[in-house]
C-alpha positions in Angstrom: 8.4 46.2 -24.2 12.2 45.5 -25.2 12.9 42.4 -27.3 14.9 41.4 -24.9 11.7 41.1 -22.6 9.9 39.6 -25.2 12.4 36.8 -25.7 12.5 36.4 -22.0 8.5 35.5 -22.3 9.2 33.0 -25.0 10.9 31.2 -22.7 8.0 30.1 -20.9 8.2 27.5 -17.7 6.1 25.2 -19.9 8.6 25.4 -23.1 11.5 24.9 -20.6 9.8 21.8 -18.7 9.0 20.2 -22.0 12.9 21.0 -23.3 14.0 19.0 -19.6 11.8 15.7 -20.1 12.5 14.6 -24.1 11.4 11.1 -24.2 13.1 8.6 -26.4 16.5 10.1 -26.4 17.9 6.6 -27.3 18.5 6.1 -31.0 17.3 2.4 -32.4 19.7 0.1 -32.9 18.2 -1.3 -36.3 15.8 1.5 -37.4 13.5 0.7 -40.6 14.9 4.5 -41.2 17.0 7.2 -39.9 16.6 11.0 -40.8 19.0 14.0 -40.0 17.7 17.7 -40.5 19.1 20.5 -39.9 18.3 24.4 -39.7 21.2 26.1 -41.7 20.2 29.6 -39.8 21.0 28.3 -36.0 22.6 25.4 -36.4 19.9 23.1 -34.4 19.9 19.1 -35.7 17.4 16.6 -35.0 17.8 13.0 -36.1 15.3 10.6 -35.7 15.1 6.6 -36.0 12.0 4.7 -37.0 10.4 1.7 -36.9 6.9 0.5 -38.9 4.5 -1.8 -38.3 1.2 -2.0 -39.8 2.0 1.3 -41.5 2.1 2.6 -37.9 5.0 4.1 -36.0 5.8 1.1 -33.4 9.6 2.1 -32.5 10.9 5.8 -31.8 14.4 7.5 -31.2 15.6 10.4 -31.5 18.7 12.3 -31.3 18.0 16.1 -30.1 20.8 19.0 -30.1 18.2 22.2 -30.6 17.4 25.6 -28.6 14.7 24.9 -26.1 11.9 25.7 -28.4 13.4 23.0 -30.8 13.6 20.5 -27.5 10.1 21.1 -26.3 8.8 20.6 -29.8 11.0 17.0 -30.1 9.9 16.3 -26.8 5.9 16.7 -28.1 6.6 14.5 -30.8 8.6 11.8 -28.5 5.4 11.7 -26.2 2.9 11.2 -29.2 5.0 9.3 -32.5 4.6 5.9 -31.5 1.3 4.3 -32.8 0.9 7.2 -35.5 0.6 7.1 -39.4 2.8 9.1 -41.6 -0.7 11.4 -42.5 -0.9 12.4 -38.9 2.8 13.1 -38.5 2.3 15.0 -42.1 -1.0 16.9 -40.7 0.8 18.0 -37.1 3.8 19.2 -39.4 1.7 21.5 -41.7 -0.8 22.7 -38.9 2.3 23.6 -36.8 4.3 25.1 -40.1 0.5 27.2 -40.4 0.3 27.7 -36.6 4.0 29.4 -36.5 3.4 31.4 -40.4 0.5 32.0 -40.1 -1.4 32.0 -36.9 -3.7 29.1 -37.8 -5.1 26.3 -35.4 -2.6 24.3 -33.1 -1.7 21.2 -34.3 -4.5 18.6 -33.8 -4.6 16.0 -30.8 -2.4 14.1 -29.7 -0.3 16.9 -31.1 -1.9 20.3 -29.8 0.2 20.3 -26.9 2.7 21.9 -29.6 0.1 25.3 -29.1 2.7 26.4 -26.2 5.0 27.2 -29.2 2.7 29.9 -30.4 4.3 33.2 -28.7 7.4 31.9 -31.4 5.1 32.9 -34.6 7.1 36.4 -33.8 10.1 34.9 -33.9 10.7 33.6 -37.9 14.4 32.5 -36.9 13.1 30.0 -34.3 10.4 28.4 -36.5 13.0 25.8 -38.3 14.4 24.6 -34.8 11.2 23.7 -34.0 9.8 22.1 -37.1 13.0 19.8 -37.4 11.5 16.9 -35.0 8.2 16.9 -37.2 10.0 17.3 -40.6 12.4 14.4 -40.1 10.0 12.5 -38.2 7.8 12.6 -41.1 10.9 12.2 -43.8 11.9 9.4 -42.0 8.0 7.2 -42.1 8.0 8.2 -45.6 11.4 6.3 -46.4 10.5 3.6 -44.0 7.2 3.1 -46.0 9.1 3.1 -49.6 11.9 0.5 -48.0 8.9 -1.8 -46.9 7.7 -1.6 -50.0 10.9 -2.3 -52.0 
């Protein structure tokens, strides 16, 4: 099979669905923080606004310019964020890091819908795209939590 082919399959109907419906595209107008990664090998940024309550994710926004597989994995984290802790934003980044590296378990629920980015384990140039939405989502909880503590 070419690698053309292969890439082709990557691309799955699922991947591009998820990549058309990213919820909470809107950033927040007074965020307790805001977080910009970026992948240096293609370019892809995520940004991502927060807001806390009760040490729980209760606002959400983020700003997505990514491949496909970087949109499908923002738009797994838009569905789930809101109402989470920064440990399970932490765990669904590591288990999908592991997933992608090192063919371990899908993220746990509510994140295992990020499993359909599993064929992308082949493909180490995609894997920072999508990690971006869980990296900064996380980055930004953690500096949220240290300005609520200030």
């Amino acid at each position: 099979m070419s690698s053309e082919t292969d890439l082709i399959k990557l691309y799955s109907g699922r991947i591009l669905a998820l990549a058309a419906e990213i919820p909470h595209t809107e950033r927040l107008a007074a965020p307790d923080a805001s977080v910009k990664k970026r992948s240096p090998l293609c370019g892809s940024t995520v940004t991502v606004d927060v807001t806390l309550e009760g040490g729980r994710i209760s606002a959400f926004g983020q700003d997505v310019k990514a491949c496909a597989l970087g949109q499908a994995a923002a738009a797994v984290v838009g569905q789930n964020a809101i109402g989470r802790r920064r440990t399970e934003i932490e765990a669904a980044r590591d288990a999908l890091k592991a997933m992608l590296k090192s063919d371990g378990p899908a993220p746990p629920a509510p994140f295992d819908a990020l499993e359909v980015l599993r064929p992308a384990r082949d493909y180490k140039n995609r894997h920072a795209s999508i990690l971006l939405a869980l990296e900064a989502t996380a980055e930004a909880v953690a500096e949220a939590e240290a300005a609520h503590c200030a």
